[in-house]
ChimeraX commands (.cxc) that place a marker at each C-alpha (Angstrom):
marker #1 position 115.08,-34.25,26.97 radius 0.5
marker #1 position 117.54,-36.74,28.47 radius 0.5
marker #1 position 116.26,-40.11,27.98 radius 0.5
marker #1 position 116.20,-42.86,30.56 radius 0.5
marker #1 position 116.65,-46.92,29.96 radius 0.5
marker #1 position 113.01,-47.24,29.81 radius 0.5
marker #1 position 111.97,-44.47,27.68 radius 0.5
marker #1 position 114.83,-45.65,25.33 radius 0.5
marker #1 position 113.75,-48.47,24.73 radius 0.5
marker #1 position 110.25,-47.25,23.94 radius 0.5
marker #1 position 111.65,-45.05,21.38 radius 0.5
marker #1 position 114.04,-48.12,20.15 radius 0.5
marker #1 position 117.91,-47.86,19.49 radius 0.5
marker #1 position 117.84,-45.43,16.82 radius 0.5
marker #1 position 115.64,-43.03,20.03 radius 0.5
marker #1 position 114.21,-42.24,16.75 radius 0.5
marker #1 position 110.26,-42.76,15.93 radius 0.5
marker #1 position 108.31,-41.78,12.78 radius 0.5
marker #1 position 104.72,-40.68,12.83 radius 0.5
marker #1 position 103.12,-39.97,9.70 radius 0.5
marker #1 position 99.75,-37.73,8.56 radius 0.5
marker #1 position 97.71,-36.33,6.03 radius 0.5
marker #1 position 99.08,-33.18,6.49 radius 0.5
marker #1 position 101.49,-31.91,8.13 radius 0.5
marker #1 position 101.27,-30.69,11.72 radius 0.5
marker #1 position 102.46,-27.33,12.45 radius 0.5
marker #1 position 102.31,-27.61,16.33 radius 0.5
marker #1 position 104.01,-29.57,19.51 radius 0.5
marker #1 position 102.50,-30.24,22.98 radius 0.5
marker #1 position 103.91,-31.63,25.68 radius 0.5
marker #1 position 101.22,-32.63,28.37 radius 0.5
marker #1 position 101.60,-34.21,31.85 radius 0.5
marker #1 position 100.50,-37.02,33.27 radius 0.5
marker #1 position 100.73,-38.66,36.80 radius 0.5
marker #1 position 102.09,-42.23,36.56 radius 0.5
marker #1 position 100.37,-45.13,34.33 radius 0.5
marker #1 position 100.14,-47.58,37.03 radius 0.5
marker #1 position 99.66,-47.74,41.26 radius 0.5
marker #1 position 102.75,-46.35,42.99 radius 0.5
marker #1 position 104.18,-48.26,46.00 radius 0.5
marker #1 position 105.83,-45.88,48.36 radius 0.5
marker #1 position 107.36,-47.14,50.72 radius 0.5
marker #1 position 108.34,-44.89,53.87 radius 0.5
marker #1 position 112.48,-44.84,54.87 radius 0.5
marker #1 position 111.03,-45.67,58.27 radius 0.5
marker #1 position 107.94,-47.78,59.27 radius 0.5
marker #1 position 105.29,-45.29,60.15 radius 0.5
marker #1 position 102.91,-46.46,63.26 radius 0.5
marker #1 position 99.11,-45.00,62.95 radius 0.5
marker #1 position 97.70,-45.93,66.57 radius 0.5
marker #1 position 94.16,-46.91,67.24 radius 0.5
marker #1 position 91.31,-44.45,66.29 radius 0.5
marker #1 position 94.02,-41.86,65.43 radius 0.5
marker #1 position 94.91,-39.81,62.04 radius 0.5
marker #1 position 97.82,-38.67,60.00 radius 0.5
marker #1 position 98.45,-37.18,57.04 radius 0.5
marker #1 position 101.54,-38.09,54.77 radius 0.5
marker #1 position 103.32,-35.87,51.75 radius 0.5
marker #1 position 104.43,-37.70,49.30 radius 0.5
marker #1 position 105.06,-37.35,45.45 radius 0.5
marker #1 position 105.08,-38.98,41.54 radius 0.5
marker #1 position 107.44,-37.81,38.42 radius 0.5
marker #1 position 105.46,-36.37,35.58 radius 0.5
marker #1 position 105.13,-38.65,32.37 radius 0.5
marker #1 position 105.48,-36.50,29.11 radius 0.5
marker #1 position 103.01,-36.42,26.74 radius 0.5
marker #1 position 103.98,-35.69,22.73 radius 0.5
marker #1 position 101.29,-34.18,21.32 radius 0.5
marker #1 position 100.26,-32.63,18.14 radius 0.5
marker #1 position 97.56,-30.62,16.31 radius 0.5
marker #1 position 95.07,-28.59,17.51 radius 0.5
marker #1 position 93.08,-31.48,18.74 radius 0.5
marker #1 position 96.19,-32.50,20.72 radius 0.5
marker #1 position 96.43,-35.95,19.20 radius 0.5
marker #1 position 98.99,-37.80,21.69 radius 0.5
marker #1 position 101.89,-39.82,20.03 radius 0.5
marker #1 position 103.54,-41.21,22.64 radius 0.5
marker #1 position 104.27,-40.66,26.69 radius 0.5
marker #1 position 107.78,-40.97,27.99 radius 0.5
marker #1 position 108.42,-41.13,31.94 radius 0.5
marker #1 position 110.19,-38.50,33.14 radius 0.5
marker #1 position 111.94,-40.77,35.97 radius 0.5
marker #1 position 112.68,-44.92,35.50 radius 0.5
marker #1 position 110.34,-46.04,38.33 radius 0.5
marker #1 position 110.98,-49.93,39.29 radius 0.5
marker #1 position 108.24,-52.20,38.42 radius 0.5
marker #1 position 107.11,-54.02,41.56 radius 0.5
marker #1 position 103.86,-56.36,42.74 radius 0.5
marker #1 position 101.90,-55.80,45.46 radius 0.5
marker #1 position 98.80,-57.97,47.59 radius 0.5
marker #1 position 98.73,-60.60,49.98 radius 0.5
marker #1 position 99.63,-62.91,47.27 radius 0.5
marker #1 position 101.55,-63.92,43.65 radius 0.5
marker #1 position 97.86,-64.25,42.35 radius 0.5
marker #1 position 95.77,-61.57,43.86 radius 0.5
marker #1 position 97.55,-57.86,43.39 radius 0.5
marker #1 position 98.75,-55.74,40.77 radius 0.5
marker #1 position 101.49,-54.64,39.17 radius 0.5
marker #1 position 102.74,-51.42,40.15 radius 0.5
marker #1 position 106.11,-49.09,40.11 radius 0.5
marker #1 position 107.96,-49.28,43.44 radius 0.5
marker #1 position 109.09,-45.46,45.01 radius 0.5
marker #1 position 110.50,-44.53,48.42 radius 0.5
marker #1 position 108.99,-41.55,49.95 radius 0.5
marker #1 position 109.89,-39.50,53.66 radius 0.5
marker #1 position 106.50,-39.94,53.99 radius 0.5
marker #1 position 106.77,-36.20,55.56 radius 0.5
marker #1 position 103.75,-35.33,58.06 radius 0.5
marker #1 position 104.01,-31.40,57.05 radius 0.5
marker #1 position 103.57,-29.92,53.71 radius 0.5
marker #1 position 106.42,-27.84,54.45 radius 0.5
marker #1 position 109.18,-30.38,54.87 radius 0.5
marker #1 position 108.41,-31.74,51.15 radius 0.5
marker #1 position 110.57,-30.40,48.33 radius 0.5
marker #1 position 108.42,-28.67,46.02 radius 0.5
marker #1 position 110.12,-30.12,42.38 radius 0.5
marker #1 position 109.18,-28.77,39.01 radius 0.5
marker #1 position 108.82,-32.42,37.50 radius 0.5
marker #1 position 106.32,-33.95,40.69 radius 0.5
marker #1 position 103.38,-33.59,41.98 radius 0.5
marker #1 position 103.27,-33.58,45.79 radius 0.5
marker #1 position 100.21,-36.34,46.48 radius 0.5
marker #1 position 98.18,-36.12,50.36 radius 0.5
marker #1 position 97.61,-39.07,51.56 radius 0.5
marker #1 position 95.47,-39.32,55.16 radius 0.5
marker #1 position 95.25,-42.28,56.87 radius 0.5
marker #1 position 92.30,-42.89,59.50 radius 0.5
marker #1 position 92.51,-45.94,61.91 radius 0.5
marker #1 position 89.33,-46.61,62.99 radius 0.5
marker #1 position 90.50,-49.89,64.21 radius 0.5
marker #1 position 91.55,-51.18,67.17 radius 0.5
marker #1 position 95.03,-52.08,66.91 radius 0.5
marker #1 position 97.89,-49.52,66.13 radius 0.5
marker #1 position 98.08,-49.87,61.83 radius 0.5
marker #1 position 101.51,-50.19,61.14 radius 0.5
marker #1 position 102.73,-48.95,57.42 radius 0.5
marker #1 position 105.67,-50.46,55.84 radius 0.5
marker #1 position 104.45,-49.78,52.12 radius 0.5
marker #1 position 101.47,-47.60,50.93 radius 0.5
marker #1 position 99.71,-48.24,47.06 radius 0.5
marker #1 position 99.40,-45.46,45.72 radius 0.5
marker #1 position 96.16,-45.62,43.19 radius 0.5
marker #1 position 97.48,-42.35,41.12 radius 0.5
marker #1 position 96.03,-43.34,37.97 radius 0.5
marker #1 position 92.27,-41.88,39.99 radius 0.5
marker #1 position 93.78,-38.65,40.90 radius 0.5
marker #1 position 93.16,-35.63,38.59 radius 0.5
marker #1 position 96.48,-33.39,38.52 radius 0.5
marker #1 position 96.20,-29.43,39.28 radius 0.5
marker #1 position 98.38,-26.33,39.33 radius 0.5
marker #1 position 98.64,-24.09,42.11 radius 0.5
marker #1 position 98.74,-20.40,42.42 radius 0.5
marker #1 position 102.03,-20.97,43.53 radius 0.5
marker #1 position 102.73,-22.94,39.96 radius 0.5
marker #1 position 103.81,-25.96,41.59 radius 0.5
marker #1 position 101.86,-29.46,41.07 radius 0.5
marker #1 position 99.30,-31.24,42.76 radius 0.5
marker #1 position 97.19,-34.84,43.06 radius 0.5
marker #1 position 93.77,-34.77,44.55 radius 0.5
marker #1 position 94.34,-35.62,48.47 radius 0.5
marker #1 position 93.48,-39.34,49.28 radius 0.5
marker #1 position 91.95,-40.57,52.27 radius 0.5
marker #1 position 91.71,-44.40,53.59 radius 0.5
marker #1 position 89.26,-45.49,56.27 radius 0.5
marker #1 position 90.18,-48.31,57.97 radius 0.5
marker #1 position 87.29,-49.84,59.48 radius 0.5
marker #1 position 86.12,-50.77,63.44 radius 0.5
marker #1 position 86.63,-54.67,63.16 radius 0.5
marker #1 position 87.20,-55.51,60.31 radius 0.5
marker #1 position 90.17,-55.26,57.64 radius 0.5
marker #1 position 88.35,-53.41,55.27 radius 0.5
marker #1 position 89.44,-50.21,54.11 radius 0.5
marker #1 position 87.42,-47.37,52.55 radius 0.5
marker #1 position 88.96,-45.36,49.71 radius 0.5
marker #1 position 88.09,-41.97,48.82 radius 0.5
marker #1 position 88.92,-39.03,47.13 radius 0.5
marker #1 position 89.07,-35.26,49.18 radius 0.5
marker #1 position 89.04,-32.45,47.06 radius 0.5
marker #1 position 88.77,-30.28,49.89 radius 0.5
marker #1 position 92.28,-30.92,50.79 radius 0.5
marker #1 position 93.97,-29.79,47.78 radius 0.5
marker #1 position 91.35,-27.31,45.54 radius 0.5
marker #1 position 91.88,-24.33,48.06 radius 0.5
marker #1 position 95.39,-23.45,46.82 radius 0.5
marker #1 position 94.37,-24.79,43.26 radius 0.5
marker #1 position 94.48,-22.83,40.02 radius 0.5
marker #1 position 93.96,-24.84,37.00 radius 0.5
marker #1 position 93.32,-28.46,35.96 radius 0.5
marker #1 position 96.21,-29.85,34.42 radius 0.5
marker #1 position 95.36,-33.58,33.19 radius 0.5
marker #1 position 92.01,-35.46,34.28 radius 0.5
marker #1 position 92.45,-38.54,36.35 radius 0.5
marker #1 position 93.61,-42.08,33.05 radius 0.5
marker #1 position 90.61,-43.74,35.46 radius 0.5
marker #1 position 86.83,-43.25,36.64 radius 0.5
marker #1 position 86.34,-44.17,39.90 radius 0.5
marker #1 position 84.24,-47.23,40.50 radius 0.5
marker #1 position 83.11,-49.71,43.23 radius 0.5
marker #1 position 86.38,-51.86,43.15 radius 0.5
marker #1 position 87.86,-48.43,43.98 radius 0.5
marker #1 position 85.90,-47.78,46.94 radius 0.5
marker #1 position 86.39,-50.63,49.51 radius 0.5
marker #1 position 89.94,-52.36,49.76 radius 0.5
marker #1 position 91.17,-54.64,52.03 radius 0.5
marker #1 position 94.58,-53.48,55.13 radius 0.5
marker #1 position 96.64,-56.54,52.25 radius 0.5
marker #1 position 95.86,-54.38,49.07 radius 0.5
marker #1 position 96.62,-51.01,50.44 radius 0.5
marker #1 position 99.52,-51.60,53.39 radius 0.5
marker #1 position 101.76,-54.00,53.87 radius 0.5
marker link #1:1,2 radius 0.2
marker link #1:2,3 radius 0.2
marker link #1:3,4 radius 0.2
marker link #1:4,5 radius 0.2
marker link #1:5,6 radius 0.2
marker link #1:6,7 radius 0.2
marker link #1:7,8 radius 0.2
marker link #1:8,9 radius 0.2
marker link #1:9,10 radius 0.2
marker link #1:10,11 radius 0.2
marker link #1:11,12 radius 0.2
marker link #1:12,13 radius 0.2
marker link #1:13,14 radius 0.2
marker link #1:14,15 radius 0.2
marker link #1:15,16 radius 0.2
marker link #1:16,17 radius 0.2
marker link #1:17,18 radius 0.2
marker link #1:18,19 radius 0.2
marker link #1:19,20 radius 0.2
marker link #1:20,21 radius 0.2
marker link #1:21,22 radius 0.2
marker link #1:22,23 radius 0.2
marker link #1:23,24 radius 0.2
marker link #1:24,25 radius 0.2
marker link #1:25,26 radius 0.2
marker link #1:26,27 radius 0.2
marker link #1:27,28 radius 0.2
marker link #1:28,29 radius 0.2
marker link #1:29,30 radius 0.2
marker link #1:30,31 radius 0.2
marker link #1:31,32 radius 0.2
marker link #1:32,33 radius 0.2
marker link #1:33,34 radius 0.2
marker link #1:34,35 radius 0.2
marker link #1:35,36 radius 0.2
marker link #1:36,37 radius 0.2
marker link #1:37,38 radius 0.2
marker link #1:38,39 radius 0.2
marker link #1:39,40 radius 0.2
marker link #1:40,41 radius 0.2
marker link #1:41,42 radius 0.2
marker link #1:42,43 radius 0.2
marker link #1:43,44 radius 0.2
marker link #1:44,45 radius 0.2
marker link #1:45,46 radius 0.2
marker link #1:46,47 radius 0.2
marker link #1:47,48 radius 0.2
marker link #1:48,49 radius 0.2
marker link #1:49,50 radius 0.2
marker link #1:50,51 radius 0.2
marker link #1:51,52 radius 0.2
marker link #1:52,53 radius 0.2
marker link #1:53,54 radius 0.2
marker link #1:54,55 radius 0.2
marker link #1:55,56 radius 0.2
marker link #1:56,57 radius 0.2
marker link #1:57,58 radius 0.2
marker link #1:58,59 radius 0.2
marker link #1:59,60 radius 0.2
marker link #1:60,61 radius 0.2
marker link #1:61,62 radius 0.2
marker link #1:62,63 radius 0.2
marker link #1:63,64 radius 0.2
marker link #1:64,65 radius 0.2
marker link #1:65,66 radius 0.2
marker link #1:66,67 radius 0.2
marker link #1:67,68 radius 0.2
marker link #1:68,69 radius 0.2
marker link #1:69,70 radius 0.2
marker link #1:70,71 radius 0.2
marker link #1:71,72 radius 0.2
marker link #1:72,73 radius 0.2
marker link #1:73,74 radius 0.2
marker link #1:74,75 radius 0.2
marker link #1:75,76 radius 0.2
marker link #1:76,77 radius 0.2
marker link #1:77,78 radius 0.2
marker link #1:78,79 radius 0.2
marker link #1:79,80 radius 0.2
marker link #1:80,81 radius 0.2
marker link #1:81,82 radius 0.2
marker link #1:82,83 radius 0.2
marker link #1:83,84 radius 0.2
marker link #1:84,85 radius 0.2
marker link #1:85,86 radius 0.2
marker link #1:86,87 radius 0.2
marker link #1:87,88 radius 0.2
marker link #1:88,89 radius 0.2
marker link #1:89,90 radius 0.2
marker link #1:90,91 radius 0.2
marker link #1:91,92 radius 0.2
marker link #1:92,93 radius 0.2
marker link #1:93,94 radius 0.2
marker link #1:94,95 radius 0.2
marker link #1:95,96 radius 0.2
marker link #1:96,97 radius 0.2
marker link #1:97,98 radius 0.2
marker link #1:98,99 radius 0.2
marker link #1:99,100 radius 0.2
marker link #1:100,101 radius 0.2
marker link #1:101,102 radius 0.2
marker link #1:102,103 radius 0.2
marker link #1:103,104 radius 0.2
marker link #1:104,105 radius 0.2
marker link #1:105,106 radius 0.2
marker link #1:106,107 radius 0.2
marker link #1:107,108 radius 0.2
marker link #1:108,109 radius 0.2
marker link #1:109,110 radius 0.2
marker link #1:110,111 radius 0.2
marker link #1:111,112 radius 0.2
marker link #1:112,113 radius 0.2
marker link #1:113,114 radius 0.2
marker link #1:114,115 radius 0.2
marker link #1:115,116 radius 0.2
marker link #1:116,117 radius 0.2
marker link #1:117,118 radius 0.2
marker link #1:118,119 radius 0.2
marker link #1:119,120 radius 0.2
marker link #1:120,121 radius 0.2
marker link #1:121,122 radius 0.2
marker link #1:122,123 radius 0.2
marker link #1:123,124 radius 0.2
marker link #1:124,125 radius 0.2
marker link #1:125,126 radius 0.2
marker link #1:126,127 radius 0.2
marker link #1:127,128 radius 0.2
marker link #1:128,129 radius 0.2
marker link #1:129,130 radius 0.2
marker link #1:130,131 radius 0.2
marker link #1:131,132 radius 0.2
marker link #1:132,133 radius 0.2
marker link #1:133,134 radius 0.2
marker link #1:134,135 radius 0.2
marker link #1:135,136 radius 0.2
marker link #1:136,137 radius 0.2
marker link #1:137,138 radius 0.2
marker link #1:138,139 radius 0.2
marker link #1:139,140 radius 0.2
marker link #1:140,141 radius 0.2
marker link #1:141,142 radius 0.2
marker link #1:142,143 radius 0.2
marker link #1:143,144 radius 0.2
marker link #1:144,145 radius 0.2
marker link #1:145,146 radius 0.2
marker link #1:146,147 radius 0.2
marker link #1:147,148 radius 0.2
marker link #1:148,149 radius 0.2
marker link #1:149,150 radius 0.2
marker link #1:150,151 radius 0.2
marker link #1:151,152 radius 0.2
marker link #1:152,153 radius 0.2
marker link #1:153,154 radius 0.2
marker link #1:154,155 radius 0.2
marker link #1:155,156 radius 0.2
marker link #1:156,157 radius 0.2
marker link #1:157,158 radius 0.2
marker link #1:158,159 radius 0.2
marker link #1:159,160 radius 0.2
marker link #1:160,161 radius 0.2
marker link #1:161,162 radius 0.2
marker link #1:162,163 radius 0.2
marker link #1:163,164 radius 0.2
marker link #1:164,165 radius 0.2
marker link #1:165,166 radius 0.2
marker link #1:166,167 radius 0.2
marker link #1:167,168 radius 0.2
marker link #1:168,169 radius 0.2
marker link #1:169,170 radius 0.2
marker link #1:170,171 radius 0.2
marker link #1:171,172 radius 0.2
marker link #1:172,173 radius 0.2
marker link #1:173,174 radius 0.2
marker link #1:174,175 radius 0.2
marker link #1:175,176 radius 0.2
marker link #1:176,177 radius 0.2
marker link #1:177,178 radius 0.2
marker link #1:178,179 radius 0.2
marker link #1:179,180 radius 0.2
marker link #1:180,181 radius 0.2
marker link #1:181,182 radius 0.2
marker link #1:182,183 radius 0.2
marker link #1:183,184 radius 0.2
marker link #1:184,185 radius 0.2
marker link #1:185,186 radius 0.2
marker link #1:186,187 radius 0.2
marker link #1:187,188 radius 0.2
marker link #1:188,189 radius 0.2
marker link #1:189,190 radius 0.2
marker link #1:190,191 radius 0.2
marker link #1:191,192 radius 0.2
marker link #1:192,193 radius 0.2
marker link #1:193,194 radius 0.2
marker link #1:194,195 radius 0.2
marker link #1:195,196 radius 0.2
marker link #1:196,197 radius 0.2
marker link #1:197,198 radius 0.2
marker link #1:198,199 radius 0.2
marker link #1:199,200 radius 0.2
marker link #1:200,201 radius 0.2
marker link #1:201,202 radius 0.2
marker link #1:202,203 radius 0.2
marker link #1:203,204 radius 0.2
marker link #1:204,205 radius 0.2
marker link #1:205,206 radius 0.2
marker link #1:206,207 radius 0.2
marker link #1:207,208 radius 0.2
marker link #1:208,209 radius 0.2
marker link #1:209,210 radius 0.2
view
């Protein structure tokens, strides 16, 4: 494995860590995980979703790499496959989060999205039930709720996320679609780091868009 900066300097100069048992342990896993924080993506070009219209975007997140070992698949440590950015994103320095910053085509066919053996390709619909044209400079991303599959064709794949923006308002309605992605789905990779809650189900347009 070719380390990056950050992954170095979780393993420390030496890129050398020591984890000690009981007993020895005869076996190594590697699992994989979708990102430990919200991804921004933001699109090379602003997308435009007009009034009481719908789209849905392709876009995708590097694999971290868990080390695990035993049969009970203790995990030792998680290294990122690719150095995301760190970035902040809300309305203000106070209210957001901090996230890991990504550009994205922001394809609108499946198709046009290179299928890579370290990402998962993530659906993301957007419905404007507003009535004003939503325009989409950045999207947050909240990967850490998204359970990660394998297809039939072995390639990877988040749940499919849909946000609701609301008639007359600037509320936004989060939710997960399992429809969208489980027909081509094989197996169950890694469960989603977070349960869904009611935080997670209503946003507002400055904690999702900008």
């Amino acid at each position: 494995v070719e380390f990056n900066s950050r992954a170095q300097s979780m393993l420390c100069e030496s890129k050398v860590l020591r984890f000690a048992f009981k007993e020895t342990e005869p076996s190594l896993y590697i699992s994989l995980h979708l990102p430990d924080r919200p991804l921004v993506a933001r699109p090379l070009k602003p997308l435009m979703i007009p009034a009481k219209e719908m789209a849905t975007l392709y876009t995708s997140a590097a694999f971290w790499l868990g080390l695990c070992v035993g049969v009970d698949q203790k995990k030792l440590i998680e290294i990122p496959v690719r150095e995301y950015s760190d970035t902040w994103f809300g309305p203000n320095t106070i209210s957001g989060e901090l996230c890991y910053a990504s550009k994205t085509n922001a394809y609108l066919l499946h198709e046009e999205l290179a299928q890579k053996p370290h990402r998962a390709i993530i659906p993301v619909s957007i419905q404007n039930e507003g009535n004003q044209t939503l325009k989409i400079e950045r999207m947050n991303i909240p990967v850490c709720f998204l359970n990660l599959y394998q297809a039939f064709d072995e390639h990877f794949y988040a749940e499919s996320l849909l946000f609701v923006r609301e008639s007359n308002s600037n509320a936004v309605k989060v939710d997960i679609e399992k429809k969208g992605t489980l027909h081509q789905i094989h197996r169950l990779v890694t469960p989603s780091r977070k349960k869904k809650d009611e935080n997670f189900l209503f946003k507002t347009i400055e904690m999702l868009f900008a």
